[in-house]
C-alpha atoms as a printed R data frame, in Angstrom:
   type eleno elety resid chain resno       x        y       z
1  ATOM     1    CA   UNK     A     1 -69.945 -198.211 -51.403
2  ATOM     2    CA   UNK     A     2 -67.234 -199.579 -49.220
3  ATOM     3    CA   UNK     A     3 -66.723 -196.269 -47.056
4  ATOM     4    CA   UNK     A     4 -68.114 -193.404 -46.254
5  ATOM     5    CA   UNK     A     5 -65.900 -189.979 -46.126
6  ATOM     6    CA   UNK     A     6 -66.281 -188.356 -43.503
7  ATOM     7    CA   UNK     A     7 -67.168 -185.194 -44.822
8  ATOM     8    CA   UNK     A     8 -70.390 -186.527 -45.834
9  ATOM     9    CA   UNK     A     9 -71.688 -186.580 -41.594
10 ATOM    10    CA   UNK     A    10 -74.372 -185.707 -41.190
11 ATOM    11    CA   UNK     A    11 -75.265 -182.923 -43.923
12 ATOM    12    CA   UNK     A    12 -74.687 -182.709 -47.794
13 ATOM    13    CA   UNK     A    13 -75.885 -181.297 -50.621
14 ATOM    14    CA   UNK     A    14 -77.586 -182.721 -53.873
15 ATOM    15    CA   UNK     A    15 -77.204 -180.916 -57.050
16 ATOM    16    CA   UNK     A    16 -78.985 -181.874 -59.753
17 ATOM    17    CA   UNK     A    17 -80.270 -180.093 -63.357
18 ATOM    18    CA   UNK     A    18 -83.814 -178.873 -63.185
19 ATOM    19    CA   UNK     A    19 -87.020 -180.844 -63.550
20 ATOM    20    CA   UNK     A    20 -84.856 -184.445 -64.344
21 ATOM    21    CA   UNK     A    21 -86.830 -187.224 -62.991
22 ATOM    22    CA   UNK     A    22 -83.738 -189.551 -63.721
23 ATOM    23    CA   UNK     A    23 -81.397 -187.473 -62.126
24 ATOM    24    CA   UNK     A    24 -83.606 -187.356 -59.324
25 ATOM    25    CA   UNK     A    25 -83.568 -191.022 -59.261
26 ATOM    26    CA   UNK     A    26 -79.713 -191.573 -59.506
27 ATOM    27    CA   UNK     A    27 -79.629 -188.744 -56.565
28 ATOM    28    CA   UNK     A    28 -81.707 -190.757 -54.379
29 ATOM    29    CA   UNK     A    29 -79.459 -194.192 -54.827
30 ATOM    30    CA   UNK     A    30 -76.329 -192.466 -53.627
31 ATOM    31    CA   UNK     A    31 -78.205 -191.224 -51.049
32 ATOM    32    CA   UNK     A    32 -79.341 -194.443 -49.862
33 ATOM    33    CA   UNK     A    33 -75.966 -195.994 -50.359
34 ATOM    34    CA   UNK     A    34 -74.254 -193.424 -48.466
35 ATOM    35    CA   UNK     A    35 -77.023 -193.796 -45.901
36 ATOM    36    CA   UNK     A    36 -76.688 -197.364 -45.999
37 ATOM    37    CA   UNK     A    37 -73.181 -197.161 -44.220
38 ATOM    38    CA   UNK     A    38 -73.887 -194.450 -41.699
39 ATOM    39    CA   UNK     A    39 -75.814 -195.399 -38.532
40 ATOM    40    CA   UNK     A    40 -76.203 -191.369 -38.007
41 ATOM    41    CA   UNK     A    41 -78.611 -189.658 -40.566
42 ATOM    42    CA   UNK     A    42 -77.383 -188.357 -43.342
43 ATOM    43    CA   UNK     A    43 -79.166 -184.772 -43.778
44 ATOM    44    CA   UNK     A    44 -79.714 -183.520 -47.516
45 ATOM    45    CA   UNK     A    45 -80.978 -180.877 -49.518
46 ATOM    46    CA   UNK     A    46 -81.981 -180.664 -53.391
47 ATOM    47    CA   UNK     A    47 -79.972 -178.058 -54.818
48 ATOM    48    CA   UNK     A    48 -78.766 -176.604 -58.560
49 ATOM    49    CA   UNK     A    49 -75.438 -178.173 -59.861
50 ATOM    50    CA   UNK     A    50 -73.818 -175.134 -59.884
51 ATOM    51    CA   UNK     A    51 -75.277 -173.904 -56.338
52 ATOM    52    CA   UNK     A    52 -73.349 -177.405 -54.726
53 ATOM    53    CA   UNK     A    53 -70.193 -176.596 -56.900
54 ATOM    54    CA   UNK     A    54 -70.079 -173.194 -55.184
55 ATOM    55    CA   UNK     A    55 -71.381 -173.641 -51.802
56 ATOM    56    CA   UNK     A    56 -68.988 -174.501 -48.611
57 ATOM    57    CA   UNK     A    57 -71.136 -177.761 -47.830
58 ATOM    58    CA   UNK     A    58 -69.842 -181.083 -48.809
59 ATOM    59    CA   UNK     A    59 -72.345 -182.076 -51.760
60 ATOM    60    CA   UNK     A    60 -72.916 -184.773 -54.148
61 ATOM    61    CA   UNK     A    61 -72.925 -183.365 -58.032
62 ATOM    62    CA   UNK     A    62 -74.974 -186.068 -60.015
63 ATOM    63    CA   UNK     A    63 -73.851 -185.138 -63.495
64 ATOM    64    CA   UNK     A    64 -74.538 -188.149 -65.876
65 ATOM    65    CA   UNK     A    65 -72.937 -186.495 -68.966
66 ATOM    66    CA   UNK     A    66 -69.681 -186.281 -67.725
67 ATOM    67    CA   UNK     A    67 -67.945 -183.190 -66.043
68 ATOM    68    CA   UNK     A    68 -66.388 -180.288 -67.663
69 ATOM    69    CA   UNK     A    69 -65.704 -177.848 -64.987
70 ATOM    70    CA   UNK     A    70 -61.943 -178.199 -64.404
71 ATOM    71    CA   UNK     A    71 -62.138 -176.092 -61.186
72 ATOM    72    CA   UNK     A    72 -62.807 -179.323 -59.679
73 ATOM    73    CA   UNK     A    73 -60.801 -182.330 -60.104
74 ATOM    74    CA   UNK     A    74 -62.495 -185.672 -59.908
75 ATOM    75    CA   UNK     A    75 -61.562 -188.632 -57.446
76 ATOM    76    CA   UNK     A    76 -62.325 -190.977 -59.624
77 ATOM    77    CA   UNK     A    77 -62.428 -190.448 -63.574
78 ATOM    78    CA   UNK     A    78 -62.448 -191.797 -67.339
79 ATOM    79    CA   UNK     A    79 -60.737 -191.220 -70.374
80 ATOM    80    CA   UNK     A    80 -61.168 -193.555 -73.541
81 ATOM    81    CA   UNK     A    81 -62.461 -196.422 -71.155
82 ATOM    82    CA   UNK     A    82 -59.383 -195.770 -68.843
83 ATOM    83    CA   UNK     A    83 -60.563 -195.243 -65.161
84 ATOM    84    CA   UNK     A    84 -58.110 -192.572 -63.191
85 ATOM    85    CA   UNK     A    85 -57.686 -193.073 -59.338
């Protein structure tokens, strides 16, 4: 990571699908990236996807399979091996 938003100090969510060690796993490096460039301490809690999509806190969706919920448009995305900025 070359930044960190601001919105990110000092809390965020998680959200991750049930009872998925991997998505655990991917959780946990973003976290430590993120954490990486902070000097304050990031503060996070494990939620559902769909719990951090709705909430008011800033969160971190880990969502391996791509995203479909076009409520929510991306930062960064891909089409056909094109990324969008």
């Amino acid at each position: 990571f070359n930044s960190l938003p601001q919105a990110l100090m000092p809390y965020a969510e998680v959200g991750i699908a049930p009872d998925n060690f991997v998505d655990t796993d991917r959780a946990v490096q973003i976290v430590l990236g993120l954490q990486r460039l902070s000097v304050v301490p990031l503060l996070t809690e494990v939620v559902s996807v769909q719990q951090a999509v709705e909430g008011d806190e800033p969160a971190i969706v880990v969502s391996p399979d791509g995203w479909t919920d076009t409520s929510i448009t991306l930062p960064v995305s891909s089409e056909d091996q094109t990324l969008t900025l």
